[in-house]
C-alpha positions as CSV (number, residue, x, y, z in Angstrom):
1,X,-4.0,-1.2,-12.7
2,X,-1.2,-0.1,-15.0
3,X,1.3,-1.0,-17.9
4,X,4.9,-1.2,-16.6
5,X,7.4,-0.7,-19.8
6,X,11.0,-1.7,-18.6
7,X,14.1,-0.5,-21.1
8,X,17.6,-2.1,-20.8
9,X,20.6,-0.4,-22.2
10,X,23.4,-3.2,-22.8
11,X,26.6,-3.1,-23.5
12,X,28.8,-5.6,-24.6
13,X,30.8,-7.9,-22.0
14,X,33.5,-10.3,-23.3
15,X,33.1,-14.2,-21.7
16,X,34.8,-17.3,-22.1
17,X,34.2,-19.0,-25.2
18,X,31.5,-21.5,-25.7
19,X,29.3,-19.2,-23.3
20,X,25.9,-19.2,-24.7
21,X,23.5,-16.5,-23.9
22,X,19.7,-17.2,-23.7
23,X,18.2,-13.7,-22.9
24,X,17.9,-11.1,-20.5
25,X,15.4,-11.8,-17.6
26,X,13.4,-8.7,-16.3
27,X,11.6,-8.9,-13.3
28,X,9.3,-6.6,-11.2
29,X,9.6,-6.7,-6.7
30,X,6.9,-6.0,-5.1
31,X,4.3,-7.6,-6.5
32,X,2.9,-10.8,-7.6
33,X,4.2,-10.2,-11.6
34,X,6.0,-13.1,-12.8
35,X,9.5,-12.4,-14.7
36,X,9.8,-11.9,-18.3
37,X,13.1,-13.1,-20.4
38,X,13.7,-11.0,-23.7
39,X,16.2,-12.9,-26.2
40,X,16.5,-10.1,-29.0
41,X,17.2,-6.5,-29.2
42,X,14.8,-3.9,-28.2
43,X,15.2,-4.6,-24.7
44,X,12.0,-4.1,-23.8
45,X,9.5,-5.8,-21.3
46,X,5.9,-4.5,-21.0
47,X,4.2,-5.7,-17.4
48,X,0.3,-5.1,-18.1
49,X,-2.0,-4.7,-14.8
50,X,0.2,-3.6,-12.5
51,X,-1.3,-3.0,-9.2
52,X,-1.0,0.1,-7.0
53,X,2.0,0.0,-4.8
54,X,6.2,0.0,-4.9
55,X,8.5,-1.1,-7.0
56,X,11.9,-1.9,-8.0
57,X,12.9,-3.8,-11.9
58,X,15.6,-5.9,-12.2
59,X,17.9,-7.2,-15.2
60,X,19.4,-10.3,-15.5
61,X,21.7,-11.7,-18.5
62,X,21.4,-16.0,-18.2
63,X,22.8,-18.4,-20.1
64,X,21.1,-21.3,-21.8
65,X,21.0,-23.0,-18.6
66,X,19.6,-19.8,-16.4
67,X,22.6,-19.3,-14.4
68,X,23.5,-15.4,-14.1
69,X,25.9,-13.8,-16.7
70,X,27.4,-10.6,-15.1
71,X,25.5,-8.5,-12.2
72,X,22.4,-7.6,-12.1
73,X,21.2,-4.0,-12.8
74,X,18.1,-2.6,-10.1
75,X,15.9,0.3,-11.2
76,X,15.5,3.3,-8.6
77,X,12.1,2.7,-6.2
78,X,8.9,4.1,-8.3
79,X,5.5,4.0,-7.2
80,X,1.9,3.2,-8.8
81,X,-0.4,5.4,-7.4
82,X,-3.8,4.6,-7.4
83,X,-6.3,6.2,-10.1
84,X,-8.0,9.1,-8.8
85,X,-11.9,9.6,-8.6
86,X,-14.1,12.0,-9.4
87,X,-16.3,13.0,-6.7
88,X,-19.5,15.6,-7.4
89,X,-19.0,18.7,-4.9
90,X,-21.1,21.8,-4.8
91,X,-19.7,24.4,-6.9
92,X,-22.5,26.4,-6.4
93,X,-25.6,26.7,-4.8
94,X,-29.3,28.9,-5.7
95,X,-32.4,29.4,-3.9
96,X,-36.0,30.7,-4.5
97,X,-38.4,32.0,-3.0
98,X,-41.9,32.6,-4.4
C-alpha cells in the first residue's frame, strides 16, 4: 500500500455574485478511495493505503451546495506498483572434501 499526495495549482475564475465556494473535491479512479474536499489553501490531499494498480486524480471546485464550479482538471495515468521482495539466491557456493 501507498500514500497518494495530490497538488492543485488554482487560479482565480471570476463568477456571478453571491456564488459561494465550499472547497475543492479531489478524487482518486481506480480504486475503492473515497473523495476528499480541501476548503483552504495548500491544495493538498494525502490518500494513505493506496493499493497496487492504475490511476487517474481529479479536481473539482463545488459550491456550498456541491454542484461543479468550472471543469474539472484529470491527472495523467500513473501506476502503483507493487513492493518488491527479497528472495535469498545463491551467490556462491563451496565444497569439502575430507
Amino acid at each position: 500500500m501507498k500514500t497518494v499526495v495530490v497538488t492543485i495549482a488554482t487560479s482565480p475564475t471570476p463568477f456571478p455574485a453571491g456564488t459561494v465556494a465550499s472547497g475543492i473535491v479531489v478524487s482518486l479512479s481506480g480504486g475503492a478511495i473515497g473523495p476528499q474536499t480541501i476548503t483552504a489553501a495548500p491544495y493538498t490531499a494525502t490518500f494513505e493505503g493506496v493499493a497496487p494498480g492504475t490511476y487517474t486524480a481529479s479536481a473539482q471546485s463545488v459550491d456550498a451546495a456541491g454542484q461543479p464550479l468550472g471543469g474539472v482538471m484529470t491527472s495523467s495515468s500513473f501506476v502503483i506498483a507493487e513492493d518488491d521482495i527479497n528472495i535469498d539466491i545463491p551467490s556462491s557456493i563451496t565444497v569439502s572434501v575430507a
